[in-house]
C-alpha positions in Angstrom: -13.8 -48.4 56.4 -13.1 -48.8 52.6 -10.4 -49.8 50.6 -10.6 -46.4 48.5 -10.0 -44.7 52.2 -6.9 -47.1 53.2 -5.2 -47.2 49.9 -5.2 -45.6 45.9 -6.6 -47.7 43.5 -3.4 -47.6 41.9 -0.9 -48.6 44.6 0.8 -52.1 45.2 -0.1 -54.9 47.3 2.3 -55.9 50.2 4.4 -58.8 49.4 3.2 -60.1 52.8 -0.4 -59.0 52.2 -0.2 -61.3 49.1 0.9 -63.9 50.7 -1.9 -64.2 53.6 -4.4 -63.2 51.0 -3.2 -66.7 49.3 -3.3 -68.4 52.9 -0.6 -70.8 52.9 -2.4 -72.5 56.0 -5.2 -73.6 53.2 -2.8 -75.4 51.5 -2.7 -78.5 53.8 -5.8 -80.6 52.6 -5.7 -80.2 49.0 -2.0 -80.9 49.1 -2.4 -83.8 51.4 -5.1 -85.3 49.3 -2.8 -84.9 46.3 -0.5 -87.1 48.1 -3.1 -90.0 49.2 -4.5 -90.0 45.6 -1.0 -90.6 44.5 -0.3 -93.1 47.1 -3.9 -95.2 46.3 -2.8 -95.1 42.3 -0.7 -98.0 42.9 2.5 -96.2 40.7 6.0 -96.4 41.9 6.7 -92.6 43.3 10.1 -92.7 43.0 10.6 -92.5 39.5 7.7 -90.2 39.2 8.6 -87.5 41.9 8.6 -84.9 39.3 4.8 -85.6 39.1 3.9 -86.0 42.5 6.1 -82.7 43.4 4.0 -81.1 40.6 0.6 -82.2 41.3 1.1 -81.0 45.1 1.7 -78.1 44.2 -0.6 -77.1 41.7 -3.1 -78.6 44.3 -1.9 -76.6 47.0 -0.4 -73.0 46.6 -1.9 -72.4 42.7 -5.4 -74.1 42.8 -6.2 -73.7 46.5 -4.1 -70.1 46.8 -6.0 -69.2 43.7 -9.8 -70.4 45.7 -8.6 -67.9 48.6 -7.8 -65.1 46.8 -11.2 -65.2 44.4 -13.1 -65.8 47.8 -11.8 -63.1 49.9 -12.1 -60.9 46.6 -16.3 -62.0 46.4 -16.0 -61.2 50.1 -14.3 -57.9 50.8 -17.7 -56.6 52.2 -18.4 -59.5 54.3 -14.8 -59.8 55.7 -15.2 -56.1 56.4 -18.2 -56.9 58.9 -16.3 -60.8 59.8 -12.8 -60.0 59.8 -12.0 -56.4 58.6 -8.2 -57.0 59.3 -7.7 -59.0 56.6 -5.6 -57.7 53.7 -8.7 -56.5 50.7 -10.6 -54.9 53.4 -8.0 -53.9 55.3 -6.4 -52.1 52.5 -3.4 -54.1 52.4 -4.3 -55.2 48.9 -5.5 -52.0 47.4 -7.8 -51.2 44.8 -9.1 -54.4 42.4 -5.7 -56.2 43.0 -7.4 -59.2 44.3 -9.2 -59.9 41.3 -6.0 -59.3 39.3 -4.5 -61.8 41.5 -7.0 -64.1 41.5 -6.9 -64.4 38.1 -3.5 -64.5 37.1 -3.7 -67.6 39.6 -5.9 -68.8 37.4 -4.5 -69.2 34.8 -1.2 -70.4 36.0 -3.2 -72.8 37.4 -4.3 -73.7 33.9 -1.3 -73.6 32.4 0.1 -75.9 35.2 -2.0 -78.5 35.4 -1.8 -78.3 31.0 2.1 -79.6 32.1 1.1 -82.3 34.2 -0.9 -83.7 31.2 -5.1 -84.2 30.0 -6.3 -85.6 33.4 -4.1 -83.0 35.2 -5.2 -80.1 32.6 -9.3 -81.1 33.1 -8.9 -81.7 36.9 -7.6 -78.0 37.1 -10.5 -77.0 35.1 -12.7 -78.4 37.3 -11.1 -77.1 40.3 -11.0 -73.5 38.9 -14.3 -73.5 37.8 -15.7 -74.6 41.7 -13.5 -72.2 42.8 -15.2 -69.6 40.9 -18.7 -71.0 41.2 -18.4 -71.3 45.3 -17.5 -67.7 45.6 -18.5 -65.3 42.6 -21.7 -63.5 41.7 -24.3 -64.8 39.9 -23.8 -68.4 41.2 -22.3 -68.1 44.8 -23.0 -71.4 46.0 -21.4 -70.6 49.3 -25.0 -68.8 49.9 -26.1 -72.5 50.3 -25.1 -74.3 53.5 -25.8 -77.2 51.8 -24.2 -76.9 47.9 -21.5 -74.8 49.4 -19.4 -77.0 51.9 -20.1 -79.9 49.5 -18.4 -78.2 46.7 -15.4 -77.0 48.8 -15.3 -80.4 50.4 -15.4 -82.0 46.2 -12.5 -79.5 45.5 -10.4 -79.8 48.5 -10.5 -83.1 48.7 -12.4 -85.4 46.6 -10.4 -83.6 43.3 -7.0 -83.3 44.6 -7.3 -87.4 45.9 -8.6 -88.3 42.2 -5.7 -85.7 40.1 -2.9 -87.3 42.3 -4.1 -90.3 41.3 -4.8 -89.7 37.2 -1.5 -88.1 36.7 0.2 -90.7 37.8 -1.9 -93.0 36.0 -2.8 -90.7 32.8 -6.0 -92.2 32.9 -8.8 -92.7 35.4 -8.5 -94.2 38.7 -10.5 -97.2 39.1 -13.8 -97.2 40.9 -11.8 -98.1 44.4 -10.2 -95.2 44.0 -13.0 -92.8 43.2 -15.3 -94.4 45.6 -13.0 -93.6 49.2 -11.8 -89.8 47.5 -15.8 -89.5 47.0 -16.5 -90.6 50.6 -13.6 -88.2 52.2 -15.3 -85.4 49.8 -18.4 -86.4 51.4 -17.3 -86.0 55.2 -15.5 -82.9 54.3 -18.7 -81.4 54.1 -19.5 -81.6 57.9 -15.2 -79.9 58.6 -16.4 -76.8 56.2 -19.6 -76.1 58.0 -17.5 -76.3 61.3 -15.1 -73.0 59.9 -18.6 -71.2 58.7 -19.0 -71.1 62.4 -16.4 -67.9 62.2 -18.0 -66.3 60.2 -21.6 -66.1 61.4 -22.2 -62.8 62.3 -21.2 -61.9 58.7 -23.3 -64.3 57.0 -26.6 -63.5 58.8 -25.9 -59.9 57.5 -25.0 -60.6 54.0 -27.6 -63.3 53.2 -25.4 -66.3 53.1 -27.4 -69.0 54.6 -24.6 -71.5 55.8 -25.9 -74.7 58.0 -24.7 -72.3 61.4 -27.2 -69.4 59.9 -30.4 -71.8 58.7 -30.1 -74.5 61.1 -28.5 -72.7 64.3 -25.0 -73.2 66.1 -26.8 -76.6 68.2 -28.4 -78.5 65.2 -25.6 -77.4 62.3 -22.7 -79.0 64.7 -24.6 -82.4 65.2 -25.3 -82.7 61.4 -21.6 -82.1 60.8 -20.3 -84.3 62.8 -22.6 -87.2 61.8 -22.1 -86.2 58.2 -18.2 -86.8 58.8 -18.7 -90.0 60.6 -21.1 -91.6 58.5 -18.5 -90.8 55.3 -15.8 -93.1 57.2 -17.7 -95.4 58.7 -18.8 -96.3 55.1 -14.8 -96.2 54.2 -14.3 -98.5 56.9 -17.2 -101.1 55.3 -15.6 -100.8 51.7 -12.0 -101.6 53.2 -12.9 -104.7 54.9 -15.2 -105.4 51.4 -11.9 -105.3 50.0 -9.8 -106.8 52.3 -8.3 -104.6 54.3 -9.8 -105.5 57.6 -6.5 -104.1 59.5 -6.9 -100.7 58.0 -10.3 -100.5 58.0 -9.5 -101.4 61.9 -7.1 -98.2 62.1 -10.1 -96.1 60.3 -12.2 -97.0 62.7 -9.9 -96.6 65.5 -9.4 -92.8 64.2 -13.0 -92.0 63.7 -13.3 -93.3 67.7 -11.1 -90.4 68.2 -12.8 -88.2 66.3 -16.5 -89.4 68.3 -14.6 -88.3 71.9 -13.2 -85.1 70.4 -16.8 -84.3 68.9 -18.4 -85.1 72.3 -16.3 -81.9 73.4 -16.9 -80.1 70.4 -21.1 -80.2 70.9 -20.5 -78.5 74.6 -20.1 -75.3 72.8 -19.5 -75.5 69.1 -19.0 -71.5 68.4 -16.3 -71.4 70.8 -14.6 -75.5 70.2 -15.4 -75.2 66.6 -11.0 -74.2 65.9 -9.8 -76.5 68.7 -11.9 -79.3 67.2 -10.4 -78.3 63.7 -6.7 -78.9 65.2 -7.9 -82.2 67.2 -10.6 -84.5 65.2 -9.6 -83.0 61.5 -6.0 -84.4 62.4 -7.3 -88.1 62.6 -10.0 -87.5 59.6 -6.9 -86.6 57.7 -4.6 -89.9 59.0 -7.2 -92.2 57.9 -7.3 -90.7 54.1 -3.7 -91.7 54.0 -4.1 -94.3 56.0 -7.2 -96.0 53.4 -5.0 -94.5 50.4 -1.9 -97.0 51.8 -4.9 -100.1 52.1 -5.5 -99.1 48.5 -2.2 -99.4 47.4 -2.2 -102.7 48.8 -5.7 -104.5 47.9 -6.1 -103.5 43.6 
């Protein structure tokens, strides 16, 4: 099946098609990261909603919509092995109108964060360039199952956390700041080589060697899932550091939920692999806001 058989080159995308092509249900990290970095700046958000609104959303629906749509455009001929109901190989989004998209998102995304000011304008390069850089030829680091969840986990969280923070700011967070976005980055990692799990199939055909590919769907999981734990447990030691010991408590109490929902995961990791995503990624997630709030409180 090929797109030139489901649709001219010259016809026009579905609105819908467009819209899951951009995949709103992406949106959630970057957008919550935004949010914690924001929260961890230490600024009133009141009297800067405008900015927080803004950063959100250049985070979520440009940058990260943007990161979909250049990905499933680099993927069309994986997807079509993976998941050929998707909207580029499926048709939906005809001819080279995911490029065109993905682009256009691009620069919007440029033009955006220019709005929000320098750190907001340099953070979007950043984030556009990874986007690129994870997905298109020659560089591709999603080939690597070790460069590529690290860079998604650097973009969708680790970068959102620090631009919430800098526009706010207009300047650079301080090194408390930096230091918990970098260790959430970090753990990030081990959730992005969970969701190469769906994809497997696909990648051992097209040469991208993801952790599930080189390492196998037993070892990959249990590096994941210490990768993730590790990353908070050192959150939990730099929040008592600081003094925070009753956050760093409520860390830790997450990350014990996240052990007993990883317990189930590691039964069978192909198949838990979603469920985990909507059970222990939860509590990873509360604890970013949770250590952004201790944060707020302790520079």
């Amino acid at each position: 099946m090929t797109l030139a058989v489901r649709s001219p080159a010259n016809a026009w995308p579905q609105p819908r098609a467009v819209l899951t092509l951009l995949k709103p249900v992406t949106w959630f990290p970057p957008v919550w990261a935004c949010l914690c970095g924001a929260v961890s700046s230490g600024v009133a958000l009141g009297p800067n909603l405008a900015l927080v609104i803004g950063g959100m959303v250049l985070a979520g629906p440009i940058v990260c919509g943007m990161s979909q749509a250049a990905n499933d455009w680099c993927d069309r001929h994986v997807d079509a092995v993976n998941e050929p109901d998707r909207p580029i190989p499926s048709g939906r989004i005809p001819g080279r109108w995911g490029l065109w998209i993905a682009l256009a998102f691009s620069v919007l995304a440029l033009a955006w964060g220019a709005a929000l000011g320098v750190w907001g304008f340099w953070a979007t390069v950043a984030g556009v360039a990874a986007a690129w850089a994870y997905s298109a030829e020659p560089v591709r680091l999603k080939r690597s199952g070790w460069w590529g969840p690290g860079l998604v986990g650097l973009s969708y969280e680790g970068l959102p956390w620090f631009t919430g923070a800098a526009v706010l700011l207009q300047a650079a967070p301080r090194f408390e700041v930096v230091a918990i976005a970098g260790l959430y980055a970090l753990g990030a990692h081990g959730i992005m080589t969970l969701n190469d799990f769906k994809a497997l199939e696909g990648d051992r055909l097209h040469g991208v060697r993801s952790l599930p590919v080189v390492l196998g769907p037993e070892v990959a999981p249990r590096i994941a899932c210490t990768v993730m734990a590790l990353a908070q447990l050192l959150v939990v030691a730099l929040l008592v550091i600081w003094g925070a010991p009753w956050h760093a408590l409520a860390v830790l109490a997450l990350l014990g939920g996240q052990i007993l929902a990883m317990r189930v995961l590691l039964r069978d990791p192909k198949a838990r692999a979603p469920w985990y995503n909507a059970t222990g990624v939860l509590m990873y997630v509360s604890g970013m806001m949770v250590s952004a709030f201790a944060l707020r409180g302790v520079i």
